[in-house]
C-alpha positions, 0 to 999 in steps of 0.5 A: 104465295100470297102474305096471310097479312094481305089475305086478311086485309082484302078480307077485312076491308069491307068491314072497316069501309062500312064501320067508317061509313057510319062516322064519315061517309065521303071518306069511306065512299072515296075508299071505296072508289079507290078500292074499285079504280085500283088507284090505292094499293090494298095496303095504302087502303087499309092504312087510310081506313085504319087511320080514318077510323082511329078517332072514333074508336072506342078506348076500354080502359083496364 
């Protein structure tokens, strides 16, 4: 059986890649490359994008 936490990462990660498009687009195309060649695991992806992303996210503070 196939994790939930996998089948939302695979779902999701076309949104993270275009989100870091926008900031960094040589990272996200090599994501994607890596995402296409099979070279990076789902998991090793979504860390990478997660991590790319971080920087640029927008803190609410309470």
């Amino acid at each position: 059986m196939i994790k939930r936490e996998l089948l939302e990462m695979n779902a999701y990660l076309p949104v993270k890649l275009a989100e870091l498009a926008k900031s960094e687009p040589d990272t996200a195309l090599d994501l994607l490359q890596a995402w296409g060649e099979g070279t990076k695991t789902l998991r090793v992806l979504w860390a990478e994008v997660t991590d790319a992303l971080a920087p640029h996210e927008v803190k609410i503070s309470s």
